[in-house]
C-alpha positions as CSV (number, residue, x, y, z in Angstrom):
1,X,0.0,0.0,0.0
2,X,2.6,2.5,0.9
3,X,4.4,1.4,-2.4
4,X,1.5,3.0,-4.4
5,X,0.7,6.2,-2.1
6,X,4.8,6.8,-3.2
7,X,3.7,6.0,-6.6
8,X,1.0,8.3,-6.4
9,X,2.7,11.1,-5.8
10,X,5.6,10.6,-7.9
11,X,5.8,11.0,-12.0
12,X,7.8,8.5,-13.4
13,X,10.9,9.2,-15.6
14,X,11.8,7.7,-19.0
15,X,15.7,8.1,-19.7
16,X,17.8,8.1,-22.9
17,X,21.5,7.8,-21.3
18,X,23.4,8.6,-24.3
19,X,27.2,9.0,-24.8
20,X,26.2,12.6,-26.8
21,X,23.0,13.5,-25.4
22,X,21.0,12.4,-22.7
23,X,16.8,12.8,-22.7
24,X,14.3,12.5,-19.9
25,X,10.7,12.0,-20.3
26,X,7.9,12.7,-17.6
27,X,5.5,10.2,-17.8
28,X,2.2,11.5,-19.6
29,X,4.2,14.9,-20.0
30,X,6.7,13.9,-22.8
31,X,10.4,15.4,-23.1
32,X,11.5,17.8,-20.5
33,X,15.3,17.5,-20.8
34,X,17.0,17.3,-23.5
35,X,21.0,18.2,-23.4
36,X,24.4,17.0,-23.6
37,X,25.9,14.5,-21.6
38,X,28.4,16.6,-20.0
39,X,29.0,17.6,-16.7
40,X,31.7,20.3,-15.3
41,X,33.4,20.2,-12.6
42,X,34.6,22.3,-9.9
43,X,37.9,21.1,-7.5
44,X,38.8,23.6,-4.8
45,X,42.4,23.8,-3.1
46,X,41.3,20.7,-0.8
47,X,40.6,18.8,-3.7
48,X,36.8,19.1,-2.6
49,X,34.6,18.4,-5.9
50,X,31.1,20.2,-6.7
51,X,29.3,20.1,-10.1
52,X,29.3,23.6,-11.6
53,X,27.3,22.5,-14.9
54,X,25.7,20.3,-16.6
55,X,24.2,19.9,-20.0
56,X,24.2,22.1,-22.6
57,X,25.7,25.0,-20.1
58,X,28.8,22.4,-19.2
59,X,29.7,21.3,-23.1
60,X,30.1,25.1,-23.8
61,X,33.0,24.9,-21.5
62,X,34.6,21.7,-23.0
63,X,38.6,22.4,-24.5
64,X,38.1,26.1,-22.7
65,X,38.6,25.3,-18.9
66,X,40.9,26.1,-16.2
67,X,42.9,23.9,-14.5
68,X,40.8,23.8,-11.7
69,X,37.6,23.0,-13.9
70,X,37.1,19.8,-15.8
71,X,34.4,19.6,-18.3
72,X,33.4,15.3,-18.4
73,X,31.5,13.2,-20.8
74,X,31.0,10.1,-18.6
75,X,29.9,7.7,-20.8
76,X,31.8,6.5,-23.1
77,X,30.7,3.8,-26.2
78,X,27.6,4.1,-24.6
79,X,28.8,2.4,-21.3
80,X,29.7,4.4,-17.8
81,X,33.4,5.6,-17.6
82,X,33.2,7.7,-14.9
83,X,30.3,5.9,-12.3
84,X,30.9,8.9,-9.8
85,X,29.8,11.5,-12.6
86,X,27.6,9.7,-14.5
87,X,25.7,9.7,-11.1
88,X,25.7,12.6,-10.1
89,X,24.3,13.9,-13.7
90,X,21.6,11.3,-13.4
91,X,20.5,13.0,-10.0
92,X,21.1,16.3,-11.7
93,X,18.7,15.8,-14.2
94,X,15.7,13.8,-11.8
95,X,15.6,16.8,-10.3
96,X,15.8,18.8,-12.4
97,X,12.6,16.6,-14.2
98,X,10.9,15.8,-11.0
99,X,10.4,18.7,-9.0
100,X,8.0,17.1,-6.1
101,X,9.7,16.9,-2.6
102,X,13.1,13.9,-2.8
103,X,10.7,11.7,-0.4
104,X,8.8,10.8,-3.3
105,X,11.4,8.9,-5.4
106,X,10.1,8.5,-9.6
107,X,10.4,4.4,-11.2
108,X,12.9,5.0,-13.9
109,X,13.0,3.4,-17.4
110,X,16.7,3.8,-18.8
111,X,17.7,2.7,-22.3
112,X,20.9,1.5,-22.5
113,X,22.9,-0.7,-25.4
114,X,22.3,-3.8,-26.6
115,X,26.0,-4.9,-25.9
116,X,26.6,-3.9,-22.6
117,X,27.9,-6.5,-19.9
118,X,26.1,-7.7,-16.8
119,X,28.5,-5.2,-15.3
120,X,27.9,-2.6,-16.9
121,X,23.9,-2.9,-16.6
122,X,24.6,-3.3,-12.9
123,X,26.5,0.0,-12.9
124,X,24.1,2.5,-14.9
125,X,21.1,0.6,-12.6
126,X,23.2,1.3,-9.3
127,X,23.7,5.0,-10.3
128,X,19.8,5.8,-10.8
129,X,19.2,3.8,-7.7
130,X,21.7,6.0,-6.3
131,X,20.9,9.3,-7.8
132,X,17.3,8.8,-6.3
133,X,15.2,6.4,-8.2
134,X,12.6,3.9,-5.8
135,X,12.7,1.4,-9.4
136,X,14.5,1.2,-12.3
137,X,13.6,-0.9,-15.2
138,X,16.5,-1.4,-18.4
139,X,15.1,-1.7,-22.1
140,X,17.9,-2.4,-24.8
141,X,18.2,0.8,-27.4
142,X,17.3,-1.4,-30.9
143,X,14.0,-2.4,-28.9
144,X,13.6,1.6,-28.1
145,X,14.4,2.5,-31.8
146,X,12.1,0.5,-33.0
147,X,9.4,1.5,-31.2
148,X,9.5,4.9,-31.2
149,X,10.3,4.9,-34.8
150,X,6.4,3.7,-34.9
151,X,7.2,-0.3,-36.0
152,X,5.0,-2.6,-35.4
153,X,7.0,-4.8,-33.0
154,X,4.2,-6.6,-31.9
155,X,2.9,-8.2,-35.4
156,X,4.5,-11.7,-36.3
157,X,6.6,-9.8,-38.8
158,X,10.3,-9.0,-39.1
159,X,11.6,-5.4,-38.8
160,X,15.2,-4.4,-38.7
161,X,16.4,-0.7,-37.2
162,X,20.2,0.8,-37.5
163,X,20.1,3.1,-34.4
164,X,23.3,5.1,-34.9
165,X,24.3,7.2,-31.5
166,X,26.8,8.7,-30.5
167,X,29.2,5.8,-28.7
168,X,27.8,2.7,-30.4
169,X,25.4,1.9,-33.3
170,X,22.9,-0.7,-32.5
171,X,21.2,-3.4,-34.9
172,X,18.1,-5.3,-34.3
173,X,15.9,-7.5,-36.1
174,X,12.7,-7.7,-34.0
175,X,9.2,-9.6,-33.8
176,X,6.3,-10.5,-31.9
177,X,7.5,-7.9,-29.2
178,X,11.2,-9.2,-29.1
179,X,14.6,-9.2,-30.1
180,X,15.6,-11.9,-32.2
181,X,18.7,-10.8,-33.1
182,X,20.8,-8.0,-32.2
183,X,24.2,-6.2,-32.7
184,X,25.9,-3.7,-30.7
185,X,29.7,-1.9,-32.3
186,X,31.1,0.6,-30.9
187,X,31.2,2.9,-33.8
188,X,28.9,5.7,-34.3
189,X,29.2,9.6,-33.4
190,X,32.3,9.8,-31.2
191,X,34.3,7.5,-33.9
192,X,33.0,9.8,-37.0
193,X,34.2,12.8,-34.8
194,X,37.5,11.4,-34.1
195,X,38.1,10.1,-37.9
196,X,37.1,13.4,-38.7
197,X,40.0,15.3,-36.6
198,X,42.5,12.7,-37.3
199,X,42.1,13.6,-41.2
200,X,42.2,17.6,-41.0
201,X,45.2,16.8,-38.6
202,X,46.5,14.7,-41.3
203,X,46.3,16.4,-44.5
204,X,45.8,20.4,-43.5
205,X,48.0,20.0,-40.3
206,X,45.2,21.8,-38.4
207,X,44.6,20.3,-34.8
208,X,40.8,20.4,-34.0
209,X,38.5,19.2,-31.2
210,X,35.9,17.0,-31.2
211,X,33.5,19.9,-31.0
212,X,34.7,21.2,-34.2
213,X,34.6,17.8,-35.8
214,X,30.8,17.5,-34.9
215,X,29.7,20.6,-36.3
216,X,31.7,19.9,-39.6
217,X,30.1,16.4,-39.6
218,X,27.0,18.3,-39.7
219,X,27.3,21.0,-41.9
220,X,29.0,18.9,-44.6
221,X,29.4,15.4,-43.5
222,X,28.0,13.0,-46.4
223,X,28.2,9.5,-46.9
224,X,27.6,9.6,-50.8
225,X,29.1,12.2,-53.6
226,X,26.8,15.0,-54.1
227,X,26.0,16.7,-57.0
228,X,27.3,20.0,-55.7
229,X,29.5,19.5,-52.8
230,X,29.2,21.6,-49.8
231,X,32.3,23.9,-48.6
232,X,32.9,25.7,-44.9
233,X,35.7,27.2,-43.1
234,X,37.0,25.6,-40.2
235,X,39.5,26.7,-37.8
236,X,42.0,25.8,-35.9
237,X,45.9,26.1,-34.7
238,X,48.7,24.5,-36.6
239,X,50.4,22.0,-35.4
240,X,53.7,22.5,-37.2
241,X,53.7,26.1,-36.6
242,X,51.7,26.6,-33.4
243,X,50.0,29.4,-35.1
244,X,46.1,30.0,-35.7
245,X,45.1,29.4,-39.2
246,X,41.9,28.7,-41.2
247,X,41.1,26.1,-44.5
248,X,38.2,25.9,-46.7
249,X,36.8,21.9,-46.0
250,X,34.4,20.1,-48.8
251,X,31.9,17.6,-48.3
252,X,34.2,15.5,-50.4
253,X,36.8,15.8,-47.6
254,X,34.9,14.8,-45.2
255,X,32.9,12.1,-47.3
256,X,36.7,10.7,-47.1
257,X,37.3,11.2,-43.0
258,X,34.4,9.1,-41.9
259,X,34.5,6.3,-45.0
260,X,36.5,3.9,-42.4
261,X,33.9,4.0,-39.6
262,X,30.6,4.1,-42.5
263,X,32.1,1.1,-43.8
264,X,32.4,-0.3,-40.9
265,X,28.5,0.0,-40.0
266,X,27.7,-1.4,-43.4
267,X,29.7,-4.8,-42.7
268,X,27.7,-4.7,-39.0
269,X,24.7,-4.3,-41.3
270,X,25.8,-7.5,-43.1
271,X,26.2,-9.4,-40.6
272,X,23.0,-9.1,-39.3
273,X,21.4,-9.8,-42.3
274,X,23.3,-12.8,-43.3
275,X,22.7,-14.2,-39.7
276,X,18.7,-13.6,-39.8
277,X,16.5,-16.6,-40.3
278,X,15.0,-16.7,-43.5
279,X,11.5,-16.5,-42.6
280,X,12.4,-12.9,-40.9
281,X,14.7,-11.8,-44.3
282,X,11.9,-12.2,-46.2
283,X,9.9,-9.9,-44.1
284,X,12.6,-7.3,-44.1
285,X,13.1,-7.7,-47.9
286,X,9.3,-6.2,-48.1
287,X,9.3,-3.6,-45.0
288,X,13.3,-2.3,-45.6
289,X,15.2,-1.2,-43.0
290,X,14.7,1.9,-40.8
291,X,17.5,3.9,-39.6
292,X,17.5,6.3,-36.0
293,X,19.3,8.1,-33.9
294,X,22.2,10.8,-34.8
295,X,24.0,9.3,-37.9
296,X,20.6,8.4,-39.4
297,X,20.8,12.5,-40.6
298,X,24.1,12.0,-42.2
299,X,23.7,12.9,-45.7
300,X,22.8,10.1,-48.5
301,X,23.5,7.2,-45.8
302,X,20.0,6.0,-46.3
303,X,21.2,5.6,-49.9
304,X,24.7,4.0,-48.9
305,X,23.3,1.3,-47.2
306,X,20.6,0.8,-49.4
307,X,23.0,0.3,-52.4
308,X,25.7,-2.3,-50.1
309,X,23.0,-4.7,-49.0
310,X,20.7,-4.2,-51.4
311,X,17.5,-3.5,-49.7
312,X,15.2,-0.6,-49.1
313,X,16.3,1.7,-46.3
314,X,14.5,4.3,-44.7
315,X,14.9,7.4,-42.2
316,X,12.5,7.6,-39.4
317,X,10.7,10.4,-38.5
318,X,12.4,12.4,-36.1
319,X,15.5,10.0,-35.9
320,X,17.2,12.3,-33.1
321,X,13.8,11.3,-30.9
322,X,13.3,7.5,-31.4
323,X,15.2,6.5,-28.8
324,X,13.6,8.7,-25.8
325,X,10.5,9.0,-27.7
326,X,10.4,4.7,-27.6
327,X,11.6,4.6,-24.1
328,X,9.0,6.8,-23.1
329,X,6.0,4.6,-24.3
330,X,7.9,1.7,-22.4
331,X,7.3,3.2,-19.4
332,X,3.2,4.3,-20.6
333,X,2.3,1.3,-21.2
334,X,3.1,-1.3,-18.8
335,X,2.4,-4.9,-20.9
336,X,5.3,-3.6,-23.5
337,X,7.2,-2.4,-20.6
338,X,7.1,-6.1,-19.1
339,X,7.8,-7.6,-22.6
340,X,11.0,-4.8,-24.0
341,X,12.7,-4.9,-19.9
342,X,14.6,-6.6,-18.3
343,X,16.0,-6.6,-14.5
344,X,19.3,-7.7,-13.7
């Protein structure tokens, strides 16, 4: 009885812990945080730590800090790195969602990676717990993707989604409200950003930061040759000189940065496919394959990955949102919440 006066009084939290962004979701409200997943912080002459930022307000202050502040991402490849952080972000953003008094503690839906180790669940499950959940409940990302990218995981039929983050891109083939199979790599976002650097380090001997890398990936990242390729300035210092300096980068150059890690996703893709049973390929054959999450907005990869495996391949509606959006009807509607979690 006490269990559901707390319940009562408590809105219940839908979270998308990702290694870019992390979303929460009020039950029967929708999305009320939605900001990086970066948290700086503050260490005084005792070596005393306190959070100064988090969010959006934090990754301004990544590559810009003083020594005494440190600007963290503490997941990493869509796993934990820094459990201390990561917690107290988690708590930072519950209350931050769920404004009642702390005594009144939300259940908590978290997405997390297909991939991950009994470990590592353990870990991002302790840190809720921690940061001030009364429950929390763990649904695997391709699961989330496909539901919130409005498939109908419920129908005797096989669907396949490509979620594409920003630590790891996860692969699913699902039916009858389950994963049948399932791939997790750790290459998505982070890996695009840092093939990105590495290559105007390379050839233009400009050092950049991942920041930099991002926004070029999205201003002219493209996974296919346009028919008028796309041209910005980027900035940076030089690393033979140690002076400032600026170069004009194409589409085309950046088309060439990331084709390691795209190629990479397609062989994933592959796999998958040539490990489905045939009943399911036939099904996917006739409904294509739906693509979410970050890299999903990539330029002509739709079109890439349609041409190496031969199949149909779509774009979700609101790719950035599947995730969050499919974690969040998890936690409204309790039967597909008992068939998509699991409890460790």
């Amino acid at each position: 009885m006490f269990k559901n006066i707390m319940g009562a009084f408590s809105n219940d939290l839908a979270i998308d812990l990702g290694t870019a962004n992390t979303l929460v979701l009020i039950k029967g409200q929708g999305i009320s945080i939605n900001e990086p997943s970066v948290v700086a912080i503050q260490v005084d002459r005792h070596g005393q730590e306190k959070i100064l930022a988090v969010g959006q307000e934090a990754k301004d202050m990544v590559g810009k800090t003083p020594g005494n502040i440190k600007a963290i991402r503490p997941m990493k490849d869509g796993v934990i790195a820094d459990f201390n952080v990561t917690e107290m972000m988690i708590r930072y953003f519950i209350e931050k969602s769920h404004k009642r008094k702390k005594f009144f503690s939300p259940r908590i839906i978290i997405c997390v990676p297909y991939g991950l180790t009994q470990v590592e669940r353990k870990a991002v499950k302790e840190s809720a717990l921690n940061a001030g959940a009364r429950y929390v409940y763990l649904i695997e990302e391709p699961m989330a993707a496909a539901i919130g990218a409005g498939l109908p995981i419920r129908d005797p039929n096989g669907n396949l989604v490509v979620d594409i983050g920003g630590g790891t891109t996860e692969i699913g083939v699902i039916s009858l409200g389950g994963l049948v199979l399932s791939k997790s790599i750790r290459v998505a976002g982070d890996r695009l950003d840092a093939s990105i650097a590495s290559y105007i380090r390379k050839n233009f001997n400009l050092l950049i930061g991942d920041r930099v890398a991002e926004e070029l990936k999205i201003k002219v990242g493209t996974a296919i040759q346009l028919d008028e390729e796309l041209v910005t300035i980027v900035r940076g210092r030089d690393q033979v000189e140690g002076t400032l300096g600026s170069v004009d980068i194409t589409s085309e150059h950046i088309r060439e940065a990331m084709k390691e890690p795209i190629r990479e996703i397609g062989e994933a893709l592959k796999r998958v496919l040539e490990e489905t049973p045939p009943d399911l390929a036939g099904d996917i054959v006739d409904n294509g394959i739906v693509l979410t999450g970050g890299g999903a907005l990539i330029r002509g990869l739709d079109q890439y990955l349609a041409d190496l495996v031969k199949l149909p391949v779509y774009v979700a509606d609101d790719p950035l949102l599947a995730v969050a959006k499919g974690t969040g009807r998890a936690l409204d509607e309790i039967d597909l919440l008992q068939q998509t979690a699991y409890e460790d």
